[in-house]
C-alpha positions as CSV (number, residue, x, y, z in Angstrom):
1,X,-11.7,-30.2,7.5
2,X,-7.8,-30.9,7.4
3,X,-4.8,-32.3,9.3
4,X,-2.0,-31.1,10.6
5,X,1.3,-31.3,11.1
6,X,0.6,-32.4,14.4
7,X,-1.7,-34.7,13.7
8,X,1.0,-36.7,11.4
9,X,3.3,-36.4,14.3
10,X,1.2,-38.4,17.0
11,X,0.1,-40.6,14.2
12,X,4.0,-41.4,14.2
13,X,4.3,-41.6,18.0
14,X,2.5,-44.7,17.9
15,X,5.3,-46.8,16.3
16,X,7.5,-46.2,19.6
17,X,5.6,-48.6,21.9
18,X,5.4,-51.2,19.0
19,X,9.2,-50.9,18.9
20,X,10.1,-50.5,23.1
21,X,8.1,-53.3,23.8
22,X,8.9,-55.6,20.8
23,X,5.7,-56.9,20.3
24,X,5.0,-59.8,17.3
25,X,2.9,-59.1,14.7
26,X,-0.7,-58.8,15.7
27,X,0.1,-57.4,19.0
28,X,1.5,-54.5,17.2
29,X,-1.3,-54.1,15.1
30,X,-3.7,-54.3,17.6
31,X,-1.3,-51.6,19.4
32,X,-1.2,-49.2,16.1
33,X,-5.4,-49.9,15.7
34,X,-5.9,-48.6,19.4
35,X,-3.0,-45.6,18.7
36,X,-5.3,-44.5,15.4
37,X,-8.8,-44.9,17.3
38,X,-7.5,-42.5,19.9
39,X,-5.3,-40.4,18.0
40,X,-8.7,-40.2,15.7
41,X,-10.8,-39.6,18.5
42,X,-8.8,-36.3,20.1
43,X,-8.7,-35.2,16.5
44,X,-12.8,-35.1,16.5
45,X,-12.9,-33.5,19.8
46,X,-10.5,-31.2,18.6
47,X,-12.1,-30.3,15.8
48,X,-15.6,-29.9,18.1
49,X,-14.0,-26.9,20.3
50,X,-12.9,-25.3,17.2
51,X,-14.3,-22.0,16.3
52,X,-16.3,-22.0,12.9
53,X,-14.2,-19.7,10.1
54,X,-17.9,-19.3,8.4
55,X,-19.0,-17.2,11.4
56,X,-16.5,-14.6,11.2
57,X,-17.0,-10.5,10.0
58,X,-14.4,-9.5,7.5
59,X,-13.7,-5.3,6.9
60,X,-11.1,-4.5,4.1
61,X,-9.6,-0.7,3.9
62,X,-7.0,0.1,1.3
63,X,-6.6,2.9,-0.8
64,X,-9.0,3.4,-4.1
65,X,-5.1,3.8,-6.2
66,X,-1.7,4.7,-6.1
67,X,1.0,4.9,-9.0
68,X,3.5,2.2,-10.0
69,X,6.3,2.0,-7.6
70,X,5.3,3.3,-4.3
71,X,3.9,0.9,-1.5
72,X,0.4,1.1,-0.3
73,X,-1.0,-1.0,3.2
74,X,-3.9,-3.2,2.8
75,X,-5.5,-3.7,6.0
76,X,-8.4,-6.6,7.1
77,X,-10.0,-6.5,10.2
78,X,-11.4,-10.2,11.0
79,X,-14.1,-10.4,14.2
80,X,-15.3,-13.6,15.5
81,X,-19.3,-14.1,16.0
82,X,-19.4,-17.0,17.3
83,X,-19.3,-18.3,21.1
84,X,-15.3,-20.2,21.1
85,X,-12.5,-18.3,20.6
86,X,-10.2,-18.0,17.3
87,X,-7.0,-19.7,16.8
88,X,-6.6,-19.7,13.0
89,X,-3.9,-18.8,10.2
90,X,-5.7,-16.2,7.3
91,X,-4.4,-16.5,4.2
92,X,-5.6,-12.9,1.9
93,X,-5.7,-14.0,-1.9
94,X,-3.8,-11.4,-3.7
95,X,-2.8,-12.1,-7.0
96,X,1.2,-12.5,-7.7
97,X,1.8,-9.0,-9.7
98,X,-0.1,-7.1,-6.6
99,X,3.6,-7.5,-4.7
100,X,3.3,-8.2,-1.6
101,X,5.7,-8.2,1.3
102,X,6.6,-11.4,2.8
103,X,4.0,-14.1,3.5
104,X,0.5,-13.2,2.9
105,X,-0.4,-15.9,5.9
106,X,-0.9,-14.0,9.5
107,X,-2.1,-16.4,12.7
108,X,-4.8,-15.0,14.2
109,X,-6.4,-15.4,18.1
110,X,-9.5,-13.7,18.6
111,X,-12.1,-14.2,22.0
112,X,-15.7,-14.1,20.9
113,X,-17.1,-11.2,19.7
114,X,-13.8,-9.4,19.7
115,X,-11.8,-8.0,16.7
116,X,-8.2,-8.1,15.6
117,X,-6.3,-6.0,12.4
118,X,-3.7,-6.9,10.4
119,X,-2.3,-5.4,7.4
120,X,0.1,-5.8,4.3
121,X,2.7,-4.0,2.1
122,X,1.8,-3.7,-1.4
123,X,4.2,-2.8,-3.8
124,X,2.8,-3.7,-7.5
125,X,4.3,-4.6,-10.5
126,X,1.7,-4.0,-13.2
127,X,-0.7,-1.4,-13.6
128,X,-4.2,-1.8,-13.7
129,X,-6.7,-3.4,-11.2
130,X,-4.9,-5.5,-8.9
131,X,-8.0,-7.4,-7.3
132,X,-8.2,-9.8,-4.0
133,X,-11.7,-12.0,-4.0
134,X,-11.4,-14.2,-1.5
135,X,-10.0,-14.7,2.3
136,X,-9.4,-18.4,3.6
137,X,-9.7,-19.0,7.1
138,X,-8.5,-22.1,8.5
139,X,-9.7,-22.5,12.3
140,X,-7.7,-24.5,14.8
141,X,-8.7,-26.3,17.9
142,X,-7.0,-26.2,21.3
143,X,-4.6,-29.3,20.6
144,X,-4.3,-27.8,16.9
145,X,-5.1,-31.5,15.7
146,X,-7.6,-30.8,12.6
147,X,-8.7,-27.9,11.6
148,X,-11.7,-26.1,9.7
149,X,-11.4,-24.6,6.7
150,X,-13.6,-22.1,4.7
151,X,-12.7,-19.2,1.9
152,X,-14.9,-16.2,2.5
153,X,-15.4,-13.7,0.1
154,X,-14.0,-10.3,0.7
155,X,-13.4,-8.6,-2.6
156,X,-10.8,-5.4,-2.7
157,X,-9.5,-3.2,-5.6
158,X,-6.5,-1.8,-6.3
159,X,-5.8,0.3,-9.1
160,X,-2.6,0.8,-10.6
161,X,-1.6,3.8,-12.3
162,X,0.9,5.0,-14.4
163,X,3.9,6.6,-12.6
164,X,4.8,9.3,-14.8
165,X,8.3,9.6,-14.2
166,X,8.3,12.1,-17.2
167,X,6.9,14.5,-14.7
168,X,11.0,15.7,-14.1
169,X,11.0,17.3,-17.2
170,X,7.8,19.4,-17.1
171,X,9.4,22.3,-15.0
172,X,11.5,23.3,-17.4
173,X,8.9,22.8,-20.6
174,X,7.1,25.3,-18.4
175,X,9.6,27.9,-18.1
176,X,10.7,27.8,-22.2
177,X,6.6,28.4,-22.1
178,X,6.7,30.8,-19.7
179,X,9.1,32.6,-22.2
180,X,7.3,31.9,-25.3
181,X,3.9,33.3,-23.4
182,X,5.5,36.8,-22.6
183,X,5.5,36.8,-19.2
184,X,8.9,37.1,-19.4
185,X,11.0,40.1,-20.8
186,X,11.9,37.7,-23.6
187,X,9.0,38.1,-26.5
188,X,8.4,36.8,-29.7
189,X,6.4,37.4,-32.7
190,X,5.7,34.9,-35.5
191,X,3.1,33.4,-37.6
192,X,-0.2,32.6,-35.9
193,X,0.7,34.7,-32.7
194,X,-2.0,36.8,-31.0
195,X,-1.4,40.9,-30.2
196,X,-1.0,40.9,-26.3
197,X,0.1,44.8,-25.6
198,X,1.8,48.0,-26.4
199,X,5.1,49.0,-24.3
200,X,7.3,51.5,-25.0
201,X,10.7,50.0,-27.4
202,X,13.7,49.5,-25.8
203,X,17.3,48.4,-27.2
204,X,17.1,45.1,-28.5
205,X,13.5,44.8,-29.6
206,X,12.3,43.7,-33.1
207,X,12.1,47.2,-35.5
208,X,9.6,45.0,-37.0
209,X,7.5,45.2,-34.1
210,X,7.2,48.9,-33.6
211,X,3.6,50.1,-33.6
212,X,3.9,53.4,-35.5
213,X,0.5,54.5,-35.5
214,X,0.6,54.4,-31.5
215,X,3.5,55.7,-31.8
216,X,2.4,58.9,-33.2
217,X,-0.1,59.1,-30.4
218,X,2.5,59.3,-27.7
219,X,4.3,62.3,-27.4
220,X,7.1,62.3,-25.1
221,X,6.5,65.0,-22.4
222,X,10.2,65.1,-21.9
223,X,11.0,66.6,-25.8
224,X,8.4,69.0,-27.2
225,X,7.0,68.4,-30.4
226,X,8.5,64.3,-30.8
227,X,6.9,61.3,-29.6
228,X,8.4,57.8,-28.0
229,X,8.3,54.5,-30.0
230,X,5.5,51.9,-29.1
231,X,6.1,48.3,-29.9
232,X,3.3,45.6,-29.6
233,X,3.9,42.4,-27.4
234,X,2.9,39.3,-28.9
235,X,1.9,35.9,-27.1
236,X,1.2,32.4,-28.6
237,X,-2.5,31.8,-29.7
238,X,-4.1,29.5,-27.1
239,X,-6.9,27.6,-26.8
240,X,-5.2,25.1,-29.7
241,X,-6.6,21.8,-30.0
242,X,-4.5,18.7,-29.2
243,X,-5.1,15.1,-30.0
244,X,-3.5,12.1,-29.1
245,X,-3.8,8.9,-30.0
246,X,-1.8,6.1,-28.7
247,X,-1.6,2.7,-30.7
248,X,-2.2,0.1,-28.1
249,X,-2.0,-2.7,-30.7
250,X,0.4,-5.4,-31.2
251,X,3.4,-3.5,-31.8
252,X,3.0,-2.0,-28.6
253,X,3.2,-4.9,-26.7
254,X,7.0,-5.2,-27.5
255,X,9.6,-4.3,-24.7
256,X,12.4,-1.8,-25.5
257,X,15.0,-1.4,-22.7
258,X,13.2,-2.4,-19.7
259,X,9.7,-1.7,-20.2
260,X,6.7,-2.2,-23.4
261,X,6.3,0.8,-26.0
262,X,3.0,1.0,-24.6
263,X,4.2,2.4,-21.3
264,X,6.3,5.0,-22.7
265,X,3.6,6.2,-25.0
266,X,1.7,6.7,-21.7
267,X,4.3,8.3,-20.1
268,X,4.8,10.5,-23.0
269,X,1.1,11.5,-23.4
270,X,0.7,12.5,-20.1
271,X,4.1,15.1,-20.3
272,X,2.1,16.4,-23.3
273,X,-1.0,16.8,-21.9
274,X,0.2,18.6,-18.5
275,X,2.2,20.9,-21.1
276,X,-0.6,21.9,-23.1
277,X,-2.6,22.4,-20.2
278,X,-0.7,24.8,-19.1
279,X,-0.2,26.6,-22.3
280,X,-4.2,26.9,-22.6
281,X,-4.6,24.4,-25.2
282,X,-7.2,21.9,-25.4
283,X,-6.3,18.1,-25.1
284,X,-7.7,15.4,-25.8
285,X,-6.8,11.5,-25.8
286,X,-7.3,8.3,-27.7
287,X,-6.0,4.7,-27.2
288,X,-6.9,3.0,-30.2
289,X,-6.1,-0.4,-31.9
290,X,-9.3,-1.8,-33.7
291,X,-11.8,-0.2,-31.4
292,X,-11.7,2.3,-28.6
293,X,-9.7,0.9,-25.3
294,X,-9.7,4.7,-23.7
295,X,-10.6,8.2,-24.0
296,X,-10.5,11.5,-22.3
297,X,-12.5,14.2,-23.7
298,X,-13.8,17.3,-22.2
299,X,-11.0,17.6,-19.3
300,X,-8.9,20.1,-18.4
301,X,-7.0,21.8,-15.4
302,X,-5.8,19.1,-12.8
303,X,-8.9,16.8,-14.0
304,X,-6.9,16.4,-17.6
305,X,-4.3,14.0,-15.9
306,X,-6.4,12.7,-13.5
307,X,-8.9,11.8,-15.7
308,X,-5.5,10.1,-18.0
309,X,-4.2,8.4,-15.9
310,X,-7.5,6.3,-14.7
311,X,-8.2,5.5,-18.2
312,X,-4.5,4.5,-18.9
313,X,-4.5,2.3,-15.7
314,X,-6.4,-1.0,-17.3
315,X,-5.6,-0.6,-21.0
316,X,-3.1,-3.3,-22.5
317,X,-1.5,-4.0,-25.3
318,X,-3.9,-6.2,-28.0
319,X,-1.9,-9.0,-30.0
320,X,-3.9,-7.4,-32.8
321,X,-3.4,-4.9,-35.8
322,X,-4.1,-1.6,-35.6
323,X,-7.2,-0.3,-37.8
324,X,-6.1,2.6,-38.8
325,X,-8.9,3.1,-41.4
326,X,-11.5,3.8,-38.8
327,X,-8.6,6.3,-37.1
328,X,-9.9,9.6,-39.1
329,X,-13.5,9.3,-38.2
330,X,-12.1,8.8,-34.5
331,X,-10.9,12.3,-34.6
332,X,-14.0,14.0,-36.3
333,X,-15.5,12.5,-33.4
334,X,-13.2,14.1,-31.3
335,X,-12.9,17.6,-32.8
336,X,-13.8,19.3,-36.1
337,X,-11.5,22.2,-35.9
338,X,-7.7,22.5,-37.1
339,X,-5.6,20.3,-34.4
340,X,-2.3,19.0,-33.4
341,X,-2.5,15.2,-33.7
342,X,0.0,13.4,-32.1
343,X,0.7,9.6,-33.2
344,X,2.1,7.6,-30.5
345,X,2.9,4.2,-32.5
346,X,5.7,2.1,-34.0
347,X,7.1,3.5,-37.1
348,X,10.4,1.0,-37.8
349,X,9.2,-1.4,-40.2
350,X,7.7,-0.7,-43.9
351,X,4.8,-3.8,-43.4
352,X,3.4,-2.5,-40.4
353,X,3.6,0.8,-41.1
354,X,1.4,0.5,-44.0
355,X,-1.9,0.7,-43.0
356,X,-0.6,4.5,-41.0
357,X,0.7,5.6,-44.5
358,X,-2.5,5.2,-46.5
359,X,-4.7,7.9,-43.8
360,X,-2.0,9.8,-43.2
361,X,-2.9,12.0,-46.3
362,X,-6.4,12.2,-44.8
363,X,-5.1,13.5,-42.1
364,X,-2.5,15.7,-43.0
365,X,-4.8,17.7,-45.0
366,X,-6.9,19.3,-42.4
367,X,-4.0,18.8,-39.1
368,X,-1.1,18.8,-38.2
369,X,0.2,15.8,-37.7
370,X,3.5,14.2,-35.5
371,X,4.4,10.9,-35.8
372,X,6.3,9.6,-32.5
373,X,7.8,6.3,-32.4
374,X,10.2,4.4,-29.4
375,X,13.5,3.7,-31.0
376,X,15.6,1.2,-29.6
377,X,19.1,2.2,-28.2
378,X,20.6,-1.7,-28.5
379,X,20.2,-1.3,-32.1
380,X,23.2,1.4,-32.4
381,X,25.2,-1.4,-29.9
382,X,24.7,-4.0,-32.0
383,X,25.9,-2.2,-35.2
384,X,29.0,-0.9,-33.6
385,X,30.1,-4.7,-32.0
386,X,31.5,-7.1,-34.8
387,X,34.1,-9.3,-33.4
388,X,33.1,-12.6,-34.8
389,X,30.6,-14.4,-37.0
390,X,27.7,-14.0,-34.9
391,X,27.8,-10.6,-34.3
392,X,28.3,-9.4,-37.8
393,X,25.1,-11.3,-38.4
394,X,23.4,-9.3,-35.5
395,X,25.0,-5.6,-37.1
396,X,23.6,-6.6,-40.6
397,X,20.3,-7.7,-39.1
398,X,20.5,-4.2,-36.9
399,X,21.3,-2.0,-39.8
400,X,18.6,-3.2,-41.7
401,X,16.4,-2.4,-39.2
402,X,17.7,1.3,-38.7
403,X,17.2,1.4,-42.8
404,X,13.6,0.3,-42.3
405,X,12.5,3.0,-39.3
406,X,14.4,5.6,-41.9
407,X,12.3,4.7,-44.2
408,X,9.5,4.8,-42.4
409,X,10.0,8.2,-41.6
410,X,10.9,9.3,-44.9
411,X,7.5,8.5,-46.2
412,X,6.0,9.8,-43.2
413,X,7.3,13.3,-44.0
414,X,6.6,13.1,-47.8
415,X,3.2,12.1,-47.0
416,X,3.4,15.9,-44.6
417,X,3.6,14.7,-41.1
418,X,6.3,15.1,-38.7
419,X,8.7,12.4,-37.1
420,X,9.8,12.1,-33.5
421,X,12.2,9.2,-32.7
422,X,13.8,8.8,-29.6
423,X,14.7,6.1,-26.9
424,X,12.2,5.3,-23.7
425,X,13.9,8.1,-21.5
426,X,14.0,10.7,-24.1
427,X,11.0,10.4,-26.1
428,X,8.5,12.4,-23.5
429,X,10.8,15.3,-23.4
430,X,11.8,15.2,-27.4
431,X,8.0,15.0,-27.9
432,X,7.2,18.2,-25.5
433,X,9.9,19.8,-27.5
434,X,8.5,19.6,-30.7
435,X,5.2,20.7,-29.3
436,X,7.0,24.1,-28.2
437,X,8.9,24.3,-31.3
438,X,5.2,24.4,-33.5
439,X,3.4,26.5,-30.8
440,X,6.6,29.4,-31.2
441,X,6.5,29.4,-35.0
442,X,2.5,29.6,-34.8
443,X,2.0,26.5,-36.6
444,X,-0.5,24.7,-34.3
């Protein structure tokens, strides 16, 4: 049960005859004792013709997920089972980061055994499950004196996925693909490409191409007695394995520009993946800190990033270190054959970057190995701004830092790895392409 507003208001009325009539002192008592015996009174009978919130049906619809950013409609449908009729405010427990538009309270009248709907604008602000348990239904009389209260449950899911905004710069990935896969006029031949076909030469092509013992099977029915030039067609092998592994421990908890490493590790792992995809390779994917949060193995075709993106969805950063001695026998587990494996991590600083450099070598001996690391834009600001004390301080402190993720990646290549630095926006498309770069010179 509970009071109100109204109730406190005729509570109050009975001061007004007290005052009007000027009573003494125990007249107005006796007058503010009757007052509260009535005012107590309606508030039972009140409380008698309202309708009981227990007795109620509750049916949820929303949709099973949708990506960060857009707005999805969560709809209840409350119907009264009992006999007197519904006047009641519903209150849906979403939690804060589900974002929902305006007040989540909605004032309900419903006859018996009668239905109403109501719905609300989502708009989240994390990703992951964003979870309702519980609907509280507080139940009104006709003089909306005192009311019954009860929470009912009436679970609902949300899941939140990534948004892949790095989706803009897969079309044109596809085309440079498109290129390097021959189905274009422009060709290419290079170390560890596969034969595709014969066509006849024509001005511009490679002399190193020319196929001379097809050549001296085609005689050219225009000139008796000489034959035309054949040159073979070359495509890029496919069918290339591709790991990545995304470091979802402390270091990616830490924001650069406006969002945490973490996310645009996600956001670059799925670029990769739907590029790789298309190219016929073989992906698969790891999030990895002490122990395995996620991973997508198996997939392919549109199931690849749907598949992604449901496992990114409820992984988080861990305010933990990263184990990467148990990393190698993550990927055995993974794959056995020659692979691209992509590190998705933070390479800046020499004393986190420790435990990285002493596998790398493992690693590096049977893959090929990329090392891609967020670097942060507002370092390069801070370098360039020294009018007083303070900032001079914040260059030096800034420059050291550059010095650090230098080298970092210094001993990342000595050790025969690759490096891939970038800011949030441009990492996904720098990391796509590097892929391109190794798949056109055949070194996947």
């Amino acid at each position: 049960m509970t009071l109100t507003g109204r109730f406190t208001l005729l509570l109050a009325l009975g001061v007004v005859p007290v005052v009007l009539l000027g009573a003494d002192a125990g007249t107005a008592w006796a007058v503010m004792g009757g007052w509260l015996a009535l005012a107590i009174a309606l508030g039972a009978v009140d409380l008698a013709f309202a309708a009981s919130p227990r007795r109620l049906a509750l049916d949820r619809e929303l949709p099973a997920r949708l990506r960060l950013g857009e707005t999805a409609t969560s709809e209840l449908v409350v119907r009264n089972l009992g006999p007197r009729r519904l006047r009641a405010v519903v209150r849906d427990g979403w939690v804060p980061s589900s974002g929902v538009h305006g007040p989540n309270r909605t004032a309900v009248d419903v006859p018996p055994g009668e239905g109403r709907r109501f719905a609300l604008r989502l708009t989240p602000t994390r990703r992951g499950d964003r979870r309702t348990e519980a609907v509280t239904v507080r139940s009104f009389g006709p003089l909306g004196l005192w009311a019954r209260q009860a929470t009912l449950a009436a679970p609902g899911r949300l899941r939140v996925l990534p948004p892949f905004h790095s989706r803009a710069h897969l079309p044109a990935r596809l085309t440079r693909l498109r290129e390097l896969d021959g189905r274009t006029p422009i060709l290419i031949r290079g170390q560890g490409t596969e034969f595709d076909s014969l066509r006849e030469y024509v001005r511009g092509d490679d002399v190193r191409s020319i196929d001379w013992r097809a050549t001296a099977r085609r005689a050219d029915p225009e000139s008796y007695g000489s034959t035309r030039l054949m040159v073979r067609t070359w495509r890029p092998e496919r069918d290339r394995r591709i790991v990545i592994v995304v470091d979802t421990s402390r270091t990616a908890a830490a924001r650069v520009g406006d969002e945490p490493r973490l996310d645009t590790s996600f956001e670059t792992a799925l670029l990769l993946a739907a590029l790789a995809s298309h190219a016929g390779d073989r992906v698969d994917f790891l999030a990895w800190d002490r122990r395995l949060r996620g991973r997508v193995h198996g997939a392919s075709g549109p199931d690849l990033l749907a598949r992604m993106v449901d496992a990114m969805a409820g992984i988080e950063a861990e305010l933990i270190e990263a184990d990467w001695a148990a990393l190698p026998a993550q990927v055995r587990g993974v794959t056995s054959r020659r692979a691209l494996i992509v590190l998705l991590t933070a390479a800046d600083s020499p004393g986190s970057a420790r435990g990285l450099l002493s596998v790398l070598p493992q690693l590096t001996a049977r893959h090929r190995v990329v090392v891609a690391s967020v670097a942060d834009p507002s370092l390069a600001d801070a370098v360039a701004r020294r009018g007083d004390l303070a900032e001079v301080y914040a260059a030096a402190a800034a420059e050291r830092s550059r010095l650090d993720a230098d080298r970092v990646a210094a001993a990342i290549r000595h050790l025969g790895a690759s490096t891939v630095s970038a800011s949030p926006l441009e990492l996904p498309p720098a990391v796509a392409d590097r892929y391109l770069e190794l798949k056109a010179a055949g070194q996947l």
